[in-house]
C-alpha positions in Angstrom: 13.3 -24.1 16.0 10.9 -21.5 15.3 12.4 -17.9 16.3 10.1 -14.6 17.6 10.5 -11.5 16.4 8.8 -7.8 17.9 7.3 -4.9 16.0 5.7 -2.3 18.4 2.9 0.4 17.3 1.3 3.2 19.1 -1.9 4.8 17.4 -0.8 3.0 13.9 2.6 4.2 14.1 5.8 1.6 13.7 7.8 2.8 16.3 11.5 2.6 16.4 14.5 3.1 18.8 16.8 6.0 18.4 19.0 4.4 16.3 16.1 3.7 13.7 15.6 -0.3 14.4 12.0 -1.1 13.8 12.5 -5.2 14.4 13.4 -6.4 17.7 14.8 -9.9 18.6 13.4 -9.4 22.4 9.8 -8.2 24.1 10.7 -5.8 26.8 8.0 -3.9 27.1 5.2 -3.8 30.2 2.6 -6.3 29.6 0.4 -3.9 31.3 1.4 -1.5 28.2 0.1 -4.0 25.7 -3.0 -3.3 24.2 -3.5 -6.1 21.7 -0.7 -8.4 19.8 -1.2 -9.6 16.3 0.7 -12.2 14.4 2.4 -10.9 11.0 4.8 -13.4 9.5 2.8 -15.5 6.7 6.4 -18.3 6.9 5.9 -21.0 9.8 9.1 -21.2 10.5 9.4 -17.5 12.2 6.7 -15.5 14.1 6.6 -11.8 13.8 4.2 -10.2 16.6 2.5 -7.0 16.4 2.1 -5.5 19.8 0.3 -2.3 20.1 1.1 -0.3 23.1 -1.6 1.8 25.4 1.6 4.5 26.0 5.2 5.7 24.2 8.0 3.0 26.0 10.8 5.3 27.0 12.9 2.7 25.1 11.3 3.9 21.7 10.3 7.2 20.1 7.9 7.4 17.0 8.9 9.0 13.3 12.5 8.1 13.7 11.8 6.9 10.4 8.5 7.4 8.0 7.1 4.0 7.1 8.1 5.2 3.4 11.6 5.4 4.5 11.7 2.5 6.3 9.9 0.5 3.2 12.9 1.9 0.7 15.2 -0.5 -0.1 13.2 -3.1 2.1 13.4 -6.6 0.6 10.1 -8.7 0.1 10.0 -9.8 3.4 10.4 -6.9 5.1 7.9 -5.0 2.8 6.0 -7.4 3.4 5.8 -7.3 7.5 6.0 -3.3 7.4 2.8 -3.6 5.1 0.9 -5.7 7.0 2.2 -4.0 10.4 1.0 -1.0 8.8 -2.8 -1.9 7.4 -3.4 -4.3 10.8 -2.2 -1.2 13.2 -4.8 1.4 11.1 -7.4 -1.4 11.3 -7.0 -1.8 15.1 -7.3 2.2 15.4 -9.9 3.1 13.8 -12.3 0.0 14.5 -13.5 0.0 17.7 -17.2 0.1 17.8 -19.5 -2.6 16.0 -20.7 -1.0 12.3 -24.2 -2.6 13.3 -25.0 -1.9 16.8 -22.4 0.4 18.4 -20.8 -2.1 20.6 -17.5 -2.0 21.4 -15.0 -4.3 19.6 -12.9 -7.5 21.5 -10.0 -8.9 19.7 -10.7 -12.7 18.8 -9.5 -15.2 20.0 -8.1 -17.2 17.2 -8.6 -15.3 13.9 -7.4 -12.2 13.0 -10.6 -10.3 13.6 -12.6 -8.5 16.1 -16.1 -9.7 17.3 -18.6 -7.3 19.1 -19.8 -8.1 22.3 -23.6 -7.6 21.7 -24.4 -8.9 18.1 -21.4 -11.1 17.7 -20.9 -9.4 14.3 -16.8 -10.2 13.1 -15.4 -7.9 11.4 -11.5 -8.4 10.0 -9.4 -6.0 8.8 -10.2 -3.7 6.0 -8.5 -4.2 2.5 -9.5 -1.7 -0.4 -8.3 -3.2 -3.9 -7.2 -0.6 -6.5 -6.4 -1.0 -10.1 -3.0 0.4 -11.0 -2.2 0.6 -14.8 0.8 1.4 -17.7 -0.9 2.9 -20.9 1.1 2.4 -23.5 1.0 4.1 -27.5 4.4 2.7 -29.1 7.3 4.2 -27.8 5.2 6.7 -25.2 3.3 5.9 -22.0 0.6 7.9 -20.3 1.7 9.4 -16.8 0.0 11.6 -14.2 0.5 14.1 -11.7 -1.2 14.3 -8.7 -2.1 17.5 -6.5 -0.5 15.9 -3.6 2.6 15.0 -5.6 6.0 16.2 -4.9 6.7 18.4 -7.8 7.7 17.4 -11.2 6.8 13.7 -10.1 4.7 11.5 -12.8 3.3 8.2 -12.1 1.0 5.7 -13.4 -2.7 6.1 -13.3 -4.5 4.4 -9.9 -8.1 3.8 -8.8 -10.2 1.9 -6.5 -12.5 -0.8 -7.8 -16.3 -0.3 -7.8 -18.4 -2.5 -6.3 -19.7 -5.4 -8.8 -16.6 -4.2 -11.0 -13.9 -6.5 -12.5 -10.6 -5.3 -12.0 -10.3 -4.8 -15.9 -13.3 -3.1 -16.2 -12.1 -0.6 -13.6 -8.7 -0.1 -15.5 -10.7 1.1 -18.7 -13.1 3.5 -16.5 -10.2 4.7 -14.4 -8.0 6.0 -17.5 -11.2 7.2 -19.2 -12.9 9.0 -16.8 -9.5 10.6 -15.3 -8.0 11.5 -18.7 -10.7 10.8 -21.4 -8.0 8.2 -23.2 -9.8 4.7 -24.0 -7.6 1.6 -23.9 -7.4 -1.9 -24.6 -5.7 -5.5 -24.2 -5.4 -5.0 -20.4 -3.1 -7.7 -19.0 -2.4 -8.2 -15.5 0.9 -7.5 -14.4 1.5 -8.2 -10.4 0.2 -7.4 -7.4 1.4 -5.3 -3.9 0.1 -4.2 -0.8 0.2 -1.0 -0.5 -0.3 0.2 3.5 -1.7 3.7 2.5 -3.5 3.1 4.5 -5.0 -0.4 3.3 -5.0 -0.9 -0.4 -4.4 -4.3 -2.5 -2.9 -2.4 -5.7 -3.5 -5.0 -8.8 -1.2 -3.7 -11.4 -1.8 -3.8 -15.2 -0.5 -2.9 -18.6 -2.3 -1.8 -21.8 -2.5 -0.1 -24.6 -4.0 3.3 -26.3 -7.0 3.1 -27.9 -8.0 6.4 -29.0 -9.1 9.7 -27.5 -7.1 12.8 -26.7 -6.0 14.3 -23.1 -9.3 15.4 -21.2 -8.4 15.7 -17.4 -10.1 15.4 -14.9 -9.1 18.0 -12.8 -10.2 17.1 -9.6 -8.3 14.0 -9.4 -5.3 15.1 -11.8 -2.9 17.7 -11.7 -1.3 16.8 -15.1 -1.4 14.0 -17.3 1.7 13.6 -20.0 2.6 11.0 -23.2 5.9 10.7 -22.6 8.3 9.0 -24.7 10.7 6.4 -23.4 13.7 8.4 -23.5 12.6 11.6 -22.0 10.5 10.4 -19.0 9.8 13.0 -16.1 10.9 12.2 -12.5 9.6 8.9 -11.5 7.9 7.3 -9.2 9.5 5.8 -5.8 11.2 2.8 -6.3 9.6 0.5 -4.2 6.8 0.8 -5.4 4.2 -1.0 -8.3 4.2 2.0 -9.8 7.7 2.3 -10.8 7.8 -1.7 -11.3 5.4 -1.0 -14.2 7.4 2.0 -15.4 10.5 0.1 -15.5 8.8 -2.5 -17.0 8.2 -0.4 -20.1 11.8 1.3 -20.4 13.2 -2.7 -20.5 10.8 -3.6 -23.0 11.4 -1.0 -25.1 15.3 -2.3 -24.8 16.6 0.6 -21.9 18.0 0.5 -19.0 16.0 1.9 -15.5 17.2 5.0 -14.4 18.5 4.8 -10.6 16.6 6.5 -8.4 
């Protein structure tokens, strides 16, 4: 017996109830509040719907919880509802009007998509793939530091794909172009969606291949080699980032630090 479950968003927020519960087992809200609802589940066997309210239910209050708190410690299925939750509710904000004649936007009927009501033009939710990559030389890997990071935070180098680009292609321009390093034998690693705000992050390893530290400063704060056993604080740990990082420590026989 298939079972329903209830997330509910107002302007691309996941809202929650005081006690922080974000999944609900019941719909008791207004169907005059309900502005649009949206499956999520990908399994059969259980629907999650998305319903985006028109005003705050006095039953739930929003940033209880930040979707990154929420995500941490989530398991794959609950990362992977929160994500799509997430990407869907900023998608249904911030398209509204057809990109090719103004029109306002209707939900479809059966796909997730909106169709305008002039040109008939669909348009589905946005998705913006990104290259995310380990650079390894022996024993050290190459970590950066963003201007928006919290301090003393390192992470893997990121970028978004170019159109016309292969997503190896983009991992060689993204390390070179952002620290002057060149690389080679780029391997895909895994995949995640990442819901800020709507990125596909591909994740990949690979390895130095000349060329010395050269940042570019308007996307990097700080780029480091750091050897294995004197890594900097690290990444998040739900996220691809730190799955690549800890990748390295266990192949370099260590253990993960907690986080």
């Amino acid at each position: 017996m298939q079972t329903t479950e209830y997330v509910y968003v107002l302007n691309n927020i996941v809202l929650t109830d005081a006690g922080g519960r974000w999944l609900f087992t019941e719909q008791s809200i207004e169907q005059s509040n309900i502005q649009a609802c949206y499956e999520l589940s990908l399994e059969p066997e259980c629907s999650v719907q998305m319903l985006v309210l028109n005003v705050l239910s006095n039953e739930l209050t929003q940033d209880v919880l930040t979707l990154r708190q929420l995500l941490a410690g989530a398991d794959n299925r609950v990362f992977q509802i929160l994500a799509r939750a997430s990407q869907v509710a900023t998608w249904q904000h911030d398209h509204r009007y057809c990109p090719r004649c103004g029109s306002s936007l209707l939900h479809h009927e059966k796909d997730l998509a909106k169709q305008c009501v002039s040109c008939n033009l669909l348009q589905y939710p946005r998705l913006s793939p990104c290259v995310i990559m380990l650079v390894s030389d022996g024993d050290y890997c190459l970590l950066g530091h963003g201007h928006n990071f919290i301090p003393g935070v390192y992470s893997t180098l990121a970028g978004f794909i170019e159109v016309g680009e292969t997503a190896e292609a983009a991992v060689a321009r993204e390390v070179r172009e952002e620290t002057g390093v060149n690389v080679k034998n780029v391997r895909y690693f895994s995949s995640q969606p990442w819901p800020f705000p709507h990125s596909l992050m591909l994740g990949f390893t690979a390895e130095y291949a000349g060329g010395e530290i050269n940042l570019q400063e308007e996307e990097l704060a700080d780029a480091q080699w750091f050897h294995v056993d004197n890594l900097p604080d690290l990444p998040t740990s739900f996220s691809i980032s730190r799955f690549l990082i800890n990748d390295f420590i266990r192949s370099r026989g260590r253990v993960p630090p907690a986080e």
